[in-house]
N, C-alpha and C positions, 0 to 999 in steps of 0.2 A: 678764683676758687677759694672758698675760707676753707681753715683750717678746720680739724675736730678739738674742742675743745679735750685737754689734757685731763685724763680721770685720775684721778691715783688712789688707789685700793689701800685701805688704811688696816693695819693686822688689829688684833686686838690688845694688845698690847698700845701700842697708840692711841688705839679707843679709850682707853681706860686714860690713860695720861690726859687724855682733851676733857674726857668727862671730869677728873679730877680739877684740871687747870681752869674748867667751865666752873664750878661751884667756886673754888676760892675767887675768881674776877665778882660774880656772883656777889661777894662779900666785900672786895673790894669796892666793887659799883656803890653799896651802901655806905661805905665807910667816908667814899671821895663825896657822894649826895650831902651829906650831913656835917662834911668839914670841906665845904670846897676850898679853903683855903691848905689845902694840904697838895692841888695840884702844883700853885707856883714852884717848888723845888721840883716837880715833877718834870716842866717843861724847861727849866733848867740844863737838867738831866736831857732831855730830850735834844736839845738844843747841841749838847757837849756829843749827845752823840753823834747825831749830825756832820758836825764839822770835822770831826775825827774818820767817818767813813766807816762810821761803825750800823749805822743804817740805813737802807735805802731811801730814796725819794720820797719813795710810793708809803712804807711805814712810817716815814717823817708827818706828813699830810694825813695820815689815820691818824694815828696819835693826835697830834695836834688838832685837829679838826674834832675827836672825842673830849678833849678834856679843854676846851674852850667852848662847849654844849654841858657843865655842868647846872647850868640855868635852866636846863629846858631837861629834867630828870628820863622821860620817858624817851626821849630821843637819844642821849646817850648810854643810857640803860642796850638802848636795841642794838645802837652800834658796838658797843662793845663787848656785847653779848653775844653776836648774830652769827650764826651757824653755818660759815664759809671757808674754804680750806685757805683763803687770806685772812683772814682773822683768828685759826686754830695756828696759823704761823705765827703770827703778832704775838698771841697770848702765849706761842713757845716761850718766849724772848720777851717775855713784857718790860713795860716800861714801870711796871706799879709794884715797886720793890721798895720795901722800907715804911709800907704803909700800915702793916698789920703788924702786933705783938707776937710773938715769940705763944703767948697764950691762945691766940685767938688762930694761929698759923697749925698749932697744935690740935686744935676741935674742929679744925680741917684734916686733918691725918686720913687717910685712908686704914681700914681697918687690917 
């Protein structure tokens, strides 16, 4: 017998938080395209969390599998953009911290 897949009913408050958390990745995705070298401390980062138990398997393998496709723009673009309640979790918690200015964090503001 399968299961039903689990729904979970997002309020709108949440909503607002993913649509927010969508545009600055958004910006991110552009910022990591045109300096891929700003991922190696990323996966660093990734790695330290990892072994500390600070992320799961499953977000270990997204991550990693995302920013080792910065070669191929539009593939990684979609994955880490892509509109699934495993990827509005990932992007709670992102790995892509330290990439943007303090300026550019800011002309992200919500109004």
């Amino acid at each position: 017998m399968m299961r039903k897949p689990r729904v979970r009913v997002r309020h709108s408050a949440q909503q607002h938080t993913d649509e927010h958390l969508l545009q600055l990745h958004k910006v991110l995705a552009e910022k990591l395209l045109a300096n891929p070298a700003l991922a190696t401390p990323l996966l660093a980062k990734l790695e330290l969390r990892y072994q500390t138990g600070l992320i799961k398997h499953w977000g270990y393998i997204r991550w990693y599998s995302m920013l080792t496709q910065l070669d191929q723009p539009e593939l990684f673009r979609r994955a880490l953009l892509e509109d699934s309640e495993s990827m509005r979790r990932l992007r709670r918690k992102t790995l892509l911290t330290g990439i943007l200015t303090e300026e550019e964090r800011q002309q992200l503001q919500p109004d």
